[in-house]
N, C-alpha and C positions, 0 to 999 in steps of 0.2 A: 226615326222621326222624319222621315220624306214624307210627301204628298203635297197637297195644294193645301198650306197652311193659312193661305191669305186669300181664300174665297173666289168667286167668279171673276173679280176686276181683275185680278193678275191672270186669270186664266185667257181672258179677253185681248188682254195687252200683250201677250205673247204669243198667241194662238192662233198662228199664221196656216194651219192646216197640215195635213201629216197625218198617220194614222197613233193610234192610242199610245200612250209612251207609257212602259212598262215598271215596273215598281218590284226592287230586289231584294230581298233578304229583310224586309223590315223597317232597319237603319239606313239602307241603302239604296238608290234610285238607278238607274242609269237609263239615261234619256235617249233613246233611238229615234233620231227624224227624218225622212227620205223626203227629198224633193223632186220630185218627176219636173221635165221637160228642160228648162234655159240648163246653160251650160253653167259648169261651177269649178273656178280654178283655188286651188291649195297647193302654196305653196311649200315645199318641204325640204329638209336637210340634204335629200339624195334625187333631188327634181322637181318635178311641177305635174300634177295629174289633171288631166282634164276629164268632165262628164259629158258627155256630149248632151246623153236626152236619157231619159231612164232612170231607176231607183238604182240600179246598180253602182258597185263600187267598184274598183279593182284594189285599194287597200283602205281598211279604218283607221281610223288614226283617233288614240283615245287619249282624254284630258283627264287624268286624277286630282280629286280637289277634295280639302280636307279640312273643315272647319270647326268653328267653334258653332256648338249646340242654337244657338239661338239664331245664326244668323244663317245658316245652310239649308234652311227653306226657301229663301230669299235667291241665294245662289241656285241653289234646282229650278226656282221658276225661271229664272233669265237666261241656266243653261238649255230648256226645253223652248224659248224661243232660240237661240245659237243654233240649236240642231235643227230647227226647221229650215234656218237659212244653209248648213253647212250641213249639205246630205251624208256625208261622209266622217263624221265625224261623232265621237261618243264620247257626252260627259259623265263620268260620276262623282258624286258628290256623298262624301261619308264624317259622319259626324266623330271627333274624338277630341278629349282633354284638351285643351292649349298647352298644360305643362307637361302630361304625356307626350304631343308631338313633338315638343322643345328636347327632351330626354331621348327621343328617337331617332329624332334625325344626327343632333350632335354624337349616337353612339351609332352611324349608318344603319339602324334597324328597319327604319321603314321610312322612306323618301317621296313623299308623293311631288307630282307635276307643282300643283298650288296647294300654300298653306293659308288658309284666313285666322289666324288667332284672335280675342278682341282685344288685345293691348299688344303693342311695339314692346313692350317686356318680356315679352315669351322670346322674340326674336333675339334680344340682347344676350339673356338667357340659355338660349341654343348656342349661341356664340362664343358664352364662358363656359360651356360643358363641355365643348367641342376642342378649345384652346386647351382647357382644361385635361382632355382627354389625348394631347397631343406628344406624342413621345418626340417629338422634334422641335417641340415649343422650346424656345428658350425658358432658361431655368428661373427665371424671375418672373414667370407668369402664373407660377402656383402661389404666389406672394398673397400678403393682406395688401400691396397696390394695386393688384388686378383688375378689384374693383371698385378701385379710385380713381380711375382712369378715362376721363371722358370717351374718348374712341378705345374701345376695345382694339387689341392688333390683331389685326389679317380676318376679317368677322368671314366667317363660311357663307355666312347667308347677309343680302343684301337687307336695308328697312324696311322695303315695300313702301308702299302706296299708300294712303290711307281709302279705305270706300265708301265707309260710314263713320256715325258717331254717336257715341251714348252716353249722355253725363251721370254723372254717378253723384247720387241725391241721397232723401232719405224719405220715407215712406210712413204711413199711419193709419189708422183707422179715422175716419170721420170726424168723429169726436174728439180723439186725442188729437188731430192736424184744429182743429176748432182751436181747442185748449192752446196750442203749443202760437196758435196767433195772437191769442188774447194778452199772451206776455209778452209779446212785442216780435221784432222781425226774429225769427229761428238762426240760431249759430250751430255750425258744426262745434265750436265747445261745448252743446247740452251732451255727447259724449263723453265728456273728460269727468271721470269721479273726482268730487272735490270741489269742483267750478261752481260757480254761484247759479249760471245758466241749469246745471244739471242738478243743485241744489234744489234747487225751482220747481224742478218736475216733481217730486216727490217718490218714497220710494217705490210707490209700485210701477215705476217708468222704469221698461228692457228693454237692453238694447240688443239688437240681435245685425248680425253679420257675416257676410260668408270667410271663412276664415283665410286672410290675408296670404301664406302662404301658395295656396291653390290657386284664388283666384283672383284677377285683378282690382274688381270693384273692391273688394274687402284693403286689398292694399292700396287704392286708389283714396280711401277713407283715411286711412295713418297719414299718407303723404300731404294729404287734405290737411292734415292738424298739424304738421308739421310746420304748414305755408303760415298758418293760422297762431304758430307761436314765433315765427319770423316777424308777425304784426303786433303782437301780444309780446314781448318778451318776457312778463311776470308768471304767464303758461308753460315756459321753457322745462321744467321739472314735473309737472303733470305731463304733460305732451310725453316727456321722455319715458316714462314711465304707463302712457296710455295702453301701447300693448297689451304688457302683461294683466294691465286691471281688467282689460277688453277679455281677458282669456277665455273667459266663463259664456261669451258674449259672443264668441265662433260658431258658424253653421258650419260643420264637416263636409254636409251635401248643400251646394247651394240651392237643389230643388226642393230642398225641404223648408225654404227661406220661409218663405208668406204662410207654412200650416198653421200657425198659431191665430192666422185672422179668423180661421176658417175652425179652428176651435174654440174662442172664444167666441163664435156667432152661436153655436151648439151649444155652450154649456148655460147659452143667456134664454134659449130657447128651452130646457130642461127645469127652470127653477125660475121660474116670474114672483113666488111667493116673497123670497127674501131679498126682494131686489135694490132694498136700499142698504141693508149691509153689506150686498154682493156688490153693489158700485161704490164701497168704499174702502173695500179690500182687493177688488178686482184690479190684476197686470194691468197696464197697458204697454203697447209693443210699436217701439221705432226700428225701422229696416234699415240699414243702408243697401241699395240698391240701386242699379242704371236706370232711365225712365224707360227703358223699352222691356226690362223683366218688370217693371212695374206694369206697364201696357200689357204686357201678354198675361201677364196674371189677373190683369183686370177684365180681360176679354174671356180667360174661364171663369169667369164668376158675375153673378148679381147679387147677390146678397150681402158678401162681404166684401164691397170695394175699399182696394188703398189710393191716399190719397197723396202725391207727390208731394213733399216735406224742400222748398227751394233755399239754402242756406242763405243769409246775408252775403257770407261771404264770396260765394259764389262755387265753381265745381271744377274737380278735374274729370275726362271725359276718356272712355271705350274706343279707341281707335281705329279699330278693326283694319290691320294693313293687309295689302294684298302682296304675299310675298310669295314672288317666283323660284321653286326649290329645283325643278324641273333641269337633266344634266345634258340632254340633248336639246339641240339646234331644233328638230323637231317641236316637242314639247316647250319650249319656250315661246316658240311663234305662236302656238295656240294657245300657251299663255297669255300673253299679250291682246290677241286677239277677242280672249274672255271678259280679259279687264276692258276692253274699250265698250265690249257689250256693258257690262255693268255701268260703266260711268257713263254711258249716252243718253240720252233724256229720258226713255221708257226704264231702262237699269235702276237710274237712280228716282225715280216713280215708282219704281216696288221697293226701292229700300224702305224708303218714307213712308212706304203702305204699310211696313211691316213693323212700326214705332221706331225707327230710328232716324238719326238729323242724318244729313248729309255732310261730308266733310265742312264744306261751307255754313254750317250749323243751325239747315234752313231745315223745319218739320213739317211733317204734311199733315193732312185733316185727324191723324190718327192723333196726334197730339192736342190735346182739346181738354177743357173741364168735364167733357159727355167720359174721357177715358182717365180721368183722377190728374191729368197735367197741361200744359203748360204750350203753348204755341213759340214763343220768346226764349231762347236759349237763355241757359244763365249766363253770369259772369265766366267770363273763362281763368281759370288759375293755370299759371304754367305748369307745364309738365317739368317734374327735375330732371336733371340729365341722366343720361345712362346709367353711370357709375351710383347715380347715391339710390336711382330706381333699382338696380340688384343689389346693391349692399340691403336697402331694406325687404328685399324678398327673402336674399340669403337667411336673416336674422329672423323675420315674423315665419318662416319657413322653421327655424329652430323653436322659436317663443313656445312651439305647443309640443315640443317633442319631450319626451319623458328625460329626465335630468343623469346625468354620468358626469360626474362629480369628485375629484381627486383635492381632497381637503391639505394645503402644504402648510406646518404653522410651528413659527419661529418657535425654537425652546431653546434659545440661546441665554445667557447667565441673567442679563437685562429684565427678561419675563418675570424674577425673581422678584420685584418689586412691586409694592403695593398700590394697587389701584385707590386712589384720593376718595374718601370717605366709605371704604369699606374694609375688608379685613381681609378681603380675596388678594392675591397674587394676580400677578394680570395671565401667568397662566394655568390656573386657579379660573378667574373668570372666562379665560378664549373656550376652557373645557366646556363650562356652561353654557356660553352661546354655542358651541359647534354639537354641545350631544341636543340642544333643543331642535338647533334646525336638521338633525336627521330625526329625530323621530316626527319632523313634522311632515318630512318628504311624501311624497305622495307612491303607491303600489307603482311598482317598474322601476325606482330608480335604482340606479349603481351609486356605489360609494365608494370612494379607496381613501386610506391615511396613510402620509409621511409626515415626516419632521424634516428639520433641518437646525445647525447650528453652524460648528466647524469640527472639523474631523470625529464626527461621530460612527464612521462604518470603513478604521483607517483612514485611508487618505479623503475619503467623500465629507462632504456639507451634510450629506441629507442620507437619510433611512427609510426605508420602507416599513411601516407598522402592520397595513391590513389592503392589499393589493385590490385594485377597481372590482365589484363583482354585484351583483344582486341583495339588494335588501334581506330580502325571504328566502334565499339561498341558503341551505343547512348543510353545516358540515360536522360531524363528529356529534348529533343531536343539538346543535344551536345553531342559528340565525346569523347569515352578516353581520344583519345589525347590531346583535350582541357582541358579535368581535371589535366592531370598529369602537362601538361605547365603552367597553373594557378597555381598552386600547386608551382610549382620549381620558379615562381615568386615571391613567400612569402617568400624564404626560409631565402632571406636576414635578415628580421625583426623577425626571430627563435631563431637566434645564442645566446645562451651562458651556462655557464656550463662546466664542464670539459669533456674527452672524457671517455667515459663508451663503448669501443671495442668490450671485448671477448663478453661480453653477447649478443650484439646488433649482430654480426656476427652470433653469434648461432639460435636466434631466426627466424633473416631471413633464415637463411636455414630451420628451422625444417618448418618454413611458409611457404617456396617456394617448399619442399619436401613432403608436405601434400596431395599433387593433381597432380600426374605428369602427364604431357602430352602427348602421345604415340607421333614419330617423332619430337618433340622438346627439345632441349636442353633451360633448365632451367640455369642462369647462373646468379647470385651477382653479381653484381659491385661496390666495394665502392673504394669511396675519403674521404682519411683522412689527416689529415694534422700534426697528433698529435699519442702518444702511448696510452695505454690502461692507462687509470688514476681511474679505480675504484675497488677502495680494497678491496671492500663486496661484488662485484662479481664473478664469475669463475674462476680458474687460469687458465695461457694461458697450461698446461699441461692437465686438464680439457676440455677445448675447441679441444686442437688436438686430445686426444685420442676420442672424445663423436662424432668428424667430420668424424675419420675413421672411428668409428666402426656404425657411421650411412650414410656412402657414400653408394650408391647403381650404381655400375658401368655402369648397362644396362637403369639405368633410371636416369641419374648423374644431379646435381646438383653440378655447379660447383663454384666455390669463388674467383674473383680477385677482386686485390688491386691495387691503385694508391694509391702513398705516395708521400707526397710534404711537404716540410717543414725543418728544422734545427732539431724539436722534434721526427720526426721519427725512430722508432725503426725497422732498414732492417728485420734482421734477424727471427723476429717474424712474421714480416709481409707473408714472405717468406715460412717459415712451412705452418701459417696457410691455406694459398691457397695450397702450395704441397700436404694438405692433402683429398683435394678434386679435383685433377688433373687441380687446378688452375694456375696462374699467376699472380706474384707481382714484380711489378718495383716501384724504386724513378726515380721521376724525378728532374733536376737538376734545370730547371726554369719550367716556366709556358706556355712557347710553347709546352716543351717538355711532359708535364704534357697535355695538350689539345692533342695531340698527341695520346698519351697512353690510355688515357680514353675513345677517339672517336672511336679507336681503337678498346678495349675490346668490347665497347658497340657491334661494326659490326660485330668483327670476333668471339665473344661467345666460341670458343674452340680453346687451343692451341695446337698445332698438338705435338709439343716435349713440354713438360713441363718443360724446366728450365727457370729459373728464371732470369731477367737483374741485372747484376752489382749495386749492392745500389751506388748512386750520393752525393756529396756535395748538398744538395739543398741550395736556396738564400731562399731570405723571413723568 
């Protein structure tokens, strides 16, 4: 993706003379400039080289620059005036993931001179991989505090700069940006299922978005709704749950974002006949998206332009830092030297050529109604701090990963007792919710089942029934899942004993943290109906501190609780999941209790970690 992507004006404003600068591999440019005659001093780590007169060098000195897709045409053209000025000198410029290079550097794979990522997230991120990866880190930085921590400790990599800026909007067709003003100023809640806002729309309004874990803008959208139930607090429970509703609603590739304008133009151009039942069944399609993938997408196309969608409430914004990776004295001066080209009046004149604001959040002619947007920055919404911007990467990073799921559930003598207006036992009824929600699991997940009571396996709380393993997995001519549902059908005739908690909670995690899964979220779930009733084992002080200081953030193993019962102890319940970025509710009956539990079992990660209100429970 090099070449002159922004037409003859940047070529002009750069193109101090030189011969042809040559174009590599496809992806990759490397700008060669000679300048014959004045002399040209570079300074360097091991001296000072002077030119007298001539294209000659006596050594090159190369700058590696590595950015995010959209913005590293921008960086080639400013590196190809650099080389004109600096005979001696070669830039390349290569385009790759933000979260791949974040993953690279923190495992020292591949360290280029300069990173551009478009969000200060990646950097954060490189920071807790690298910590993370640290066999000299102190022991409390694999913790679930790690990433509650405003300053990361010892970060490898510096902020950076910021060099641009691209607010993160929402997008439409024509029509539907028409529609969406006739109802009054647009809110980022027309997102949230359930809101009156998205009520409004009707069903055939999608929403589509690049999916949150990968890329910024898609997480720059949650965090957006997040500000938005800080202002709203009646939102608080939709918001928290927006994710997961959002699921269906991820773009895998963000370049595949905008095909739908572009199919929905074709399929109106195929069938003119039935066009009034075809515009009252027909999608219509909201983006989230920065305004400068909306500008670039708007410049491949005439026919099916999008139209920048600017919330009430206003936007969080693509930062793009300019962050120096670069480990020699060398390569850092000509760092530095790149960023001042960028940020000098001509530098930041091709940013804005290329649809992006300026730090300062000024836009250039590109930004206009002729390109679907907007001259006037929006509102600016704070950015959240470090810590709660990677807690929600960590988490929308898991939200879409397939489920690995170790079901823990009390059959202590208490279960014994009858659920208020039916005839079930209440472990009689946990059987029912727990074989619903595996068969409603989706292809790929893992399942395991234990119990617990008090000394059911000797001296242990807890038992193993059907170890973590694949759904579709056949052993001996049957199915996991028929193991574990067999299983959950005995559990009735299991019960009794008192409840033995803390231990049972810890061992399932050390068990379920024994083998983690790369892309899957590992996640407990237990129902209990009772407090921790055993005196010879753990204290719940014990249990929290042994959960943090073995939480591992990037490979998490998470722990929620359903409580049901008159015996329930809230507040313990509540650390001990807080302490593994879990989630613990009471429920107050037993609908509300099947609810909660069908719930965890799907949604495996809570996007905001706080915890519900403890309930009266019945029973």
């Amino acid at each position: 993706m090099s070449g002159r992507h922004h037409g003859q004006e940047l070529a002009v404003r750069w193109d101090r003379g030189g011969p042809q600068h040559r174009r590599k591999n496809g992806q990759v440019r490397t700008i060669a400039g000679v300048v014959a005659g004045a002399s040209l001093l570079i300074a360097t780590a091991v001296g000072a080289y002077t030119l007298a007169s001539g294209p000659t060098c006596d050594q090159r000195f190369q700058l590696d620059v590595v950015a995010a897709a959209e913005i590293q045409p921008v960086l080639d053209e400013v590196a190809r005036g650099f080389e004109a000025e600096h005979a001696c000198v070669s830039i390349e410029t290569r385009i790759r993931p933000p979260v791949d290079v974040a993953e690279s550097i923190a495992n020292m794979a591949d360290r280029p001179d300069v990173w551009v990522p478009d969000a200060s997230l990646w950097v954060d991120y490189a920071n807790l991989r690298a910590q993370d990866g640290d066999e000299e880190a102190p022991g409390d930085e694999g913790t679930a505090e790690q990433v509650n921590r405003t300053e990361l400790l010892q970060p490898m990599l510096d902020k950076g700069r910021s060099i641009a800026r691209s607010p993160v909007i929402l997008g439409a067709a024509p029509g539907t940006e028409e529609k969406l003003r006739k109802d009054g100023e647009p809110s980022w809640t027309m997102l949230i299922p359930g809101t009156a806002e998205r009520k409004r729309l009707g069903d055939t309004m999608v929403v589509r978005l690049p999916t949150p874990g990968q890329y910024a803008s898609g997480l720059a959208a949650l965090n957006v709704l997040d500000a938005v139930a800080d202002l709203r607090p009646e939102l608080m429970d939709a918001v928290r749950d927006a994710a997961f509703e959002l699921r269906d609603s991820m773009i895998a590739d963000e370049r595949t974002l905008f095909d739908v304008f572009a199919k929905d133009a074709e399929d109106d151009d195929k069938d003119k006949k039935d066009k009034k039942d075809k515009d009252k069944d027909a999608k219509e399609y909201i983006v989230v998206a920065s305004e400068q993938a909306i500008w670039r997408y708007n410049r491949s196309t005439t026919d099916n332009r999008v139209i920048g969608v600017y919330p009430a409430e206003g936007a969080l914004a693509l930062d793009y830092p300019y962050v120096v990776t670069s480990t020699t004295a060398t390569g850092r001066r000509l760092a530095q030297q790149f960023f001042q080209a960028l940020t000098s009046p001509a530098g930041q004149e091709a940013i804005r050529a290329a649809g992006f604001r300026t730090p300062d959040g000024k836009g250039g002619p590109s930004l206009s109604s002729r390109t679907g947007l907007r001259a006037k920055e929006p509102t600016r919404i704070p950015n959240p701090d470090a810590a709660t911007t990677l807690r929600g990467l960590l988490q929308a990073r898991l939200i879409v990963a397939d489920t690995r799921a170790l079901l823990l559930i009390d059959v202590s003598g208490s279960m014994d007792r009858k659920v208020p207006g039916t005839k079930l036992t209440r472990a009689k009824a946990i059987v029912r919710l727990a074989e619903e929600g595996v068969q409603a699991l989706p292809k790929g997940s893992e399942v395991g089942l234990w119990v617990f009571a008090s000394k059911l396996d000797g001296d242990k709380d807890y038992r193993e029934l059907v170890p973590i393993a694949p759904l579709d997995e056949k052993v001996d001519g049957r199915t996991h899942k028929d193991a574990v549902i067999e299983e959950l059908r005995r559990l009735p005739r299991k019960t009794k004993g008192d409840t033995g908690l803390y231990d049972s909670v810890l061992a399932a995690f050390r068990a379920a943290a024994e083998n983690p899964v790369p892309n899957k979220l590992t996640s407990i779930v237990v129902f209990t109906d009772g407090k921790n009733e055993d005196d010879d084992g753990i204290s719940l002080k014990e249990l929290l501190s042994t959960l943090r200081r073995e939480f591992e953030p990037t490979q998490p193993v998470t722990v929620s609780i359903v409580g049901y019962g008159r015996g329930i102890e809230y507040d313990e319940l509540r650390q001990i999941a807080a302490a593994t970025n879990g989630v613990a509710k009471v429920a107050k009956d037993f609908d509300e209790a099947e609810r909660i539990f069908l719930s965890l079992i799907a949604q495996r990660a809570c996007m905001e970690c706080e915890d519900g209100q403890a309930s009266d429970s019945d029973g």
